[in-house]
C-alpha positions in Angstrom: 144.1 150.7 -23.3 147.8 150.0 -23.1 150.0 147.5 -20.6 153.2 148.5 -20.3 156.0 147.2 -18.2 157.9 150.1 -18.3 155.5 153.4 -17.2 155.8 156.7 -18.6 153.1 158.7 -18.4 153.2 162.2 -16.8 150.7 164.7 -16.5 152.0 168.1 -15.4 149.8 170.1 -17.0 146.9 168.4 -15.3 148.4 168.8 -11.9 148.7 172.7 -12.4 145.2 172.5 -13.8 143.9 170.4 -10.9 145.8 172.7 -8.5 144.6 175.7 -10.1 140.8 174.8 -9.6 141.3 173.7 -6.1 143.2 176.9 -5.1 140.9 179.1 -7.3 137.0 177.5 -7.8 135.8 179.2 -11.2 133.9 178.1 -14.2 137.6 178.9 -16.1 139.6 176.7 -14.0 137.2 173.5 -13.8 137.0 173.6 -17.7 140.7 173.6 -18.1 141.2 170.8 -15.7 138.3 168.7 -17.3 140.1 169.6 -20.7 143.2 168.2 -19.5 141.9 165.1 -17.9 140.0 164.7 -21.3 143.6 164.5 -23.0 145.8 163.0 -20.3 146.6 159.1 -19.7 146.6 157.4 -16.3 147.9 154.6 -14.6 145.3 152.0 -13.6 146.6 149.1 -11.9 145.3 146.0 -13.0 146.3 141.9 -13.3 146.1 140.8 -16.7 145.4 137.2 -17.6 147.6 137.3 -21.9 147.4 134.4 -23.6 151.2 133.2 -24.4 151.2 134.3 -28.1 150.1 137.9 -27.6 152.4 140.0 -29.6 154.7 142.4 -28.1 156.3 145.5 -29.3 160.5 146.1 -29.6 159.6 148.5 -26.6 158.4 145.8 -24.0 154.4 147.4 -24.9 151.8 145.3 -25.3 148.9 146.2 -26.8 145.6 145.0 -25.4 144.1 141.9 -27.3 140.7 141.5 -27.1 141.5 137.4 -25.6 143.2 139.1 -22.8 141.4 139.1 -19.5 141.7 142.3 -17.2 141.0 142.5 -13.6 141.1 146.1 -12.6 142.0 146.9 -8.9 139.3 149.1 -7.9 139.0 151.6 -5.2 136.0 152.0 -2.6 134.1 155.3 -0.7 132.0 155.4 2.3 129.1 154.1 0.5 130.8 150.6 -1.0 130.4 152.3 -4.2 133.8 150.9 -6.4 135.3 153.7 -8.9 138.6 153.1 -10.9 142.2 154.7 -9.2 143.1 156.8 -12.3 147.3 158.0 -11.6 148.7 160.5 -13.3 152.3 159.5 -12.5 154.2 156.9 -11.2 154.7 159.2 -7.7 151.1 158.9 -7.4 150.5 155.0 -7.8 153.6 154.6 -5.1 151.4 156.2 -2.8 148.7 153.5 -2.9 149.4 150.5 -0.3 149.3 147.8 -3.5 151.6 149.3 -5.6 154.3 146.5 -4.8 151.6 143.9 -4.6 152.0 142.5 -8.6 150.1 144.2 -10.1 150.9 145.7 -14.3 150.3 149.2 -14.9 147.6 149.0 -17.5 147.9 152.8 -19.3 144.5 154.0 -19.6 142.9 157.4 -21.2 139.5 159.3 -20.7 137.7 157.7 -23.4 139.0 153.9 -21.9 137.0 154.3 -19.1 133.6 155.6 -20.3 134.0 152.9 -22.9 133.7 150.6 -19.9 131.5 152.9 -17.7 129.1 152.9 -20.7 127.9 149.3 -20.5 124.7 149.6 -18.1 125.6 146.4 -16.7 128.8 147.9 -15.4 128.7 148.3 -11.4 131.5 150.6 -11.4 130.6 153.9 -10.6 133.3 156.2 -12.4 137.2 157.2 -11.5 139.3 159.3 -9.1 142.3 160.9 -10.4 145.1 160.8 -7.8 142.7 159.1 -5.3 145.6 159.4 -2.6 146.8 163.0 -3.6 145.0 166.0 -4.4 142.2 163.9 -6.1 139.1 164.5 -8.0 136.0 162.5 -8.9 134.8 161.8 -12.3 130.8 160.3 -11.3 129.8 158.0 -14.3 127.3 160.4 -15.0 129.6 163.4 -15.8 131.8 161.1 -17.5 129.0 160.2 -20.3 128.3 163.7 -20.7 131.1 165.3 -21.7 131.6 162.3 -23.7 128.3 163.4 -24.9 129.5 167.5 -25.4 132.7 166.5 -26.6 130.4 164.5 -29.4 128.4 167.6 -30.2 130.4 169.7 -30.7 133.1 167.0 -33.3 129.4 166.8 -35.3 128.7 169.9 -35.9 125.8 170.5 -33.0 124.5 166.7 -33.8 124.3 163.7 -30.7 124.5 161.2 -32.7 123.7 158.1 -30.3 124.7 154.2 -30.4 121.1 152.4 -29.5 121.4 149.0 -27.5 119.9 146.5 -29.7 116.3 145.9 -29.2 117.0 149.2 -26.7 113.5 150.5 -25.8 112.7 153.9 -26.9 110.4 156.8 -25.5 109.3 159.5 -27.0 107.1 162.7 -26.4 105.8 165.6 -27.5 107.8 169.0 -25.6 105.8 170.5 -23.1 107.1 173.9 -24.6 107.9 174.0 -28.0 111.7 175.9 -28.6 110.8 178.6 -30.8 114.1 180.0 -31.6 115.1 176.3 -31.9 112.3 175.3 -34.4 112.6 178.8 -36.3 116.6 178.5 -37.0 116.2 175.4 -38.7 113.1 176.4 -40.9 115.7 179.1 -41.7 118.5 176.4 -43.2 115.5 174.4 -44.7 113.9 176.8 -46.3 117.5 177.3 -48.2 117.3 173.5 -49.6 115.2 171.3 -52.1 116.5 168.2 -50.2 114.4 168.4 -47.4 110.7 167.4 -47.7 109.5 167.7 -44.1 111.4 167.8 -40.2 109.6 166.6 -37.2 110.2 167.7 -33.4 110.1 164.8 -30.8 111.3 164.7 -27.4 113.0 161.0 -27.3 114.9 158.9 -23.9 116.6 155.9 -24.2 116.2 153.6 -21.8 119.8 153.7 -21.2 120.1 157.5 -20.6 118.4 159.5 -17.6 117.7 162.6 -19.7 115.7 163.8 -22.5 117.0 164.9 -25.7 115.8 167.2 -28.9 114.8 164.5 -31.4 114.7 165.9 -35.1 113.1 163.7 -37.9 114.1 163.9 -41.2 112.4 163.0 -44.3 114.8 164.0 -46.8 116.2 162.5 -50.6 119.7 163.7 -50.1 123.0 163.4 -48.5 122.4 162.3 -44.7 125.5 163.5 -43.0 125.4 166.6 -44.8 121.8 167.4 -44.0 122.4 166.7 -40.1 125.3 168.5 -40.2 123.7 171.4 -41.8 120.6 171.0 -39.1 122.8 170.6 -36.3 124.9 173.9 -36.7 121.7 176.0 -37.2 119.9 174.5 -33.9 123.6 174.1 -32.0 123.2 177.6 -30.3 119.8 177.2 -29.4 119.7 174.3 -27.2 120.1 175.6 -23.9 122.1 172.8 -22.4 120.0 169.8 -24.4 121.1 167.3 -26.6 120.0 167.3 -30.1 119.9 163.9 -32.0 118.3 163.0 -35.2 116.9 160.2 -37.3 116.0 159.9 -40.6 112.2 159.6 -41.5 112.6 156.4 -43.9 113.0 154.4 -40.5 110.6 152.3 -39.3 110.7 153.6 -35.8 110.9 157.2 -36.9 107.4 157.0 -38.5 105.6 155.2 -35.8 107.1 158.3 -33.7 105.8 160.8 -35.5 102.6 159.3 -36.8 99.4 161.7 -36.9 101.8 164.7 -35.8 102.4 167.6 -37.8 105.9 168.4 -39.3 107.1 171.9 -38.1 108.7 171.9 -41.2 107.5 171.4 -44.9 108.8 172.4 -48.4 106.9 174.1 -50.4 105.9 173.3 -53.7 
């Protein structure tokens, strides 16, 4: 998150792509324009309480310190629900009503708001680009999923999730075990002498709405290659489910598994 007192941010791209997918409602056009909202910056107006010795650039830019205090100006639907404005260009913000009223132009990008949108004590229920224009809603919930997809696929296949501390845990068994999941990553397994055993859970956070894939690994190599390794093998057979995994050496990750059978083991 950047304040700036001289805006420049532009988005043309995502107007054509916004444009495109409201002229022309396909599966091609709503992935382009969430792939150019996933790059762009906005405008969000804000007031921002500095403290006096906050260091500022040769450019007039500040950069955000965490001392400084921001109070976003939020917008409201028919339901009271708040979401942030999110501008792609100064012609946009002059069309809200309290765009001369003194408030600073905090620059803000995709991952600035689900960073904030992720806390589950945040009321705020996502953003709206262009709120006054040709605008489109990003729900908190389909912001934390891409953000989830968009994780996936930089790991290789692999969710790798921040807990909460002391975040509560549940975890299953799957109704229906995923075969041609299970049976791709015997395949890579089989191929190593790292790998002792793999266990399949079904695991929710009690932050998180959904279920996800939950591999345990007991294993007496390199983690983050392992995972990785795991993750690209089970990547095309998830069907739309998230895939995490946990080493076996934790605490937490034996208790889940204890008195179930691995679906993996390496022979002798």
């Amino acid at each position: 998150m950047e304040i700036s007192k001289n805006v420049n941010v532009n988005n043309p791209e995502l107007l054509d792509a916004i444009e495109n997918m409201q002229e022309n409602n396909t599966k091609e056009t709503v992935d382009e324009m969430v792939n150019q909202a996933m790059k762009a910056r906005f405008i969000t107006p804000a007031k921002v309480h500095a403290p006096e010795n906050v260091a500022k650039t040769q450019n007039g830019k500040t950069i955000m310190q965490q001392q400084s205090q921001v109070q976003f100006q939020l917008i409201q639907n028919e339901n009271k629900e708040q979401y942030f404005p999110a501008f792609t260009d100064t012609q946009e913000l002059n069309k809200w009503s309290g765009s001369d009223k003194g408030f600073t132009s905090t620059i803000m990008t995709f991952v600035d708001y689900a960073n904030i949108l992720a806390d589950p004590k945040c009321p705020i229920k996502g953003f709206v680009i262009n709120p006054f224009g040709k605008s489109v809603a990003f729900p908190k919930g389909m912001v934390m999923n891409l953000m989830q997809q968009a994780q996936v696929k930089q790991n290789g296949g692999v969710y790798k999730k921040q807990f909460q501390q002391n975040e509560r845990l549940e975890f299953n068994d799957p109704e229906e075990y995923p075969i041609d999941l299970m049976a791709a990553v015997i395949g890579v397994l089989q191929e190593r002498d790292d790998v002792n055993a793999a266990y399949l859970k079904l695991f929710k956070p009690e932050t998180d709405d959904k279920q996800s894939y939950l591999i345990i690994v007991d294993f007496n190599g390199d983690m983050n290659e392992i995972f990785s390794t795991i993750g690209k093998a089970a990547s095309p057979h998830l069907n739309g489910m998230q895939l995490s995994m946990m080493p076996y050496s934790l605490e937490i990750a034996k208790k889940a598994v204890l008195n179930d059978e691995p679906f993996y083991i390496k022979e002798d």
